[in-house]
Structures are given as structure tokens and as C-alpha cells.
C-alpha positions in Angstrom: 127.9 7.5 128.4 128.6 3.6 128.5 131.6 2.3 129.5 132.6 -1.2 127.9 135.7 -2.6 129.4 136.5 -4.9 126.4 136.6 -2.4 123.7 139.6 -1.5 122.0 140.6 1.4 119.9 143.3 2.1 117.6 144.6 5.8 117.7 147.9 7.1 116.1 149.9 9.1 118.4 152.9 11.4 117.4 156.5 10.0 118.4 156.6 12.2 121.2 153.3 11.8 122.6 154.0 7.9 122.3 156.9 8.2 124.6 156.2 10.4 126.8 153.1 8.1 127.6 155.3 5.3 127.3 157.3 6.3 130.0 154.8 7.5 132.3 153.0 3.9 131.9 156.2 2.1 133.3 157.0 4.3 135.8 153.2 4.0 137.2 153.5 0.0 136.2 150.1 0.7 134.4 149.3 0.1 130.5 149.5 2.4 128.0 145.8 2.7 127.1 145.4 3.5 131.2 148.4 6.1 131.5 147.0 8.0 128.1 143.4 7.9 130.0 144.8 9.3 133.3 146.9 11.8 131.2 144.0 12.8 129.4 142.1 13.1 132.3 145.0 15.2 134.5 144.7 17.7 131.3 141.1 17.9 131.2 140.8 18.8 135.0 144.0 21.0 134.8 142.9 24.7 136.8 142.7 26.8 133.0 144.4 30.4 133.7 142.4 33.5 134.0 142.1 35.7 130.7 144.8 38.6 131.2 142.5 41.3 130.6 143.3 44.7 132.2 141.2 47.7 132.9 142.7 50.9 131.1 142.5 54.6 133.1 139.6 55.1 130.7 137.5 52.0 131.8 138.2 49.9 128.4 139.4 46.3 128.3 142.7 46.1 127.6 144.3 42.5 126.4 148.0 42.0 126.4 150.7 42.7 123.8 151.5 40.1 122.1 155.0 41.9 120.7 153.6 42.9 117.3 153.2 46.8 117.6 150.4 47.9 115.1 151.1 51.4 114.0 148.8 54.0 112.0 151.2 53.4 108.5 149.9 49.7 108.7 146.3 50.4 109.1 146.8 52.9 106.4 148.0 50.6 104.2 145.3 48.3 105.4 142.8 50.9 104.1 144.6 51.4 101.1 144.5 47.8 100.1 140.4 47.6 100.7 139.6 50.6 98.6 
């Protein structure tokens, strides 16, 4: 990768994003274009959380409820609509 220090790039951020990095720019007393590098750099070396897969009685992965219950009606309307 090369690195040119003079090179400029427009991007279009939304409102938010804009001042949020805004704010962190001052309150560092850095640019903009240097607080949205160190931001984007914070977030790309940010720890990533381990997958929250359990291990049922019967050995099988398990992933977590996501609060929509799946019951045998919906499957077997499911079916229903495929055949």
C-alpha cells in the first residue's frame, strides 16, 4: 500500500457521523480527515465478541434466540406454500 500525504478525498458522511467526528476532531485539536482515520482505525482494531454458540445436552450447536419463536404451524405452512 502507498501512502501519499498530499492526496485528498471527498467522501459524504451522514449528519451524524459528521458530528460525531466533528466533535472528536476538536476535542483531540486534530483535523477532521485525522480524527475519521483514528476513528476508523479504533473500529477496525476493536476486540470482535466471541460467537454465542452453546453446546446442547445432546452435543449439537445451539445459537441464541433471537425472540422470534418458530413453531411446527409455521413450518407447516411453509411446506404448504412450496408444494
Amino acid at each position: 500500500m502507498v501512502h501519499n500525504p498530499c492526496m485528498r478525498t471527498t467522501i459524504t458522511l451522514d449528519d451524524d457521523a459528521y458530528d460525531f467526528a466533528s466533535i472528536y476532531a476538536r476535542a483531540k485539536n486534530i483535523t477532521l480527515g485525522a480524527a475519521i482515520s483514528k476513528l476508523i482505525r479504533m473500529a477496525e482494531s476493536a476486540p470482535q465478541p466471541a460467537p454465542d454458540i452453546r453446546q446442547s445436552a445432546n452435543g449439537l450447536a445451539c445459537f441464541p434466540p433471537t425472540g422470534i419463536v418458530l413453531t411446527s404451524q409455521m413450518v407447516k405452512e411453509a411446506e404448504c406454500e412450496f408444494e
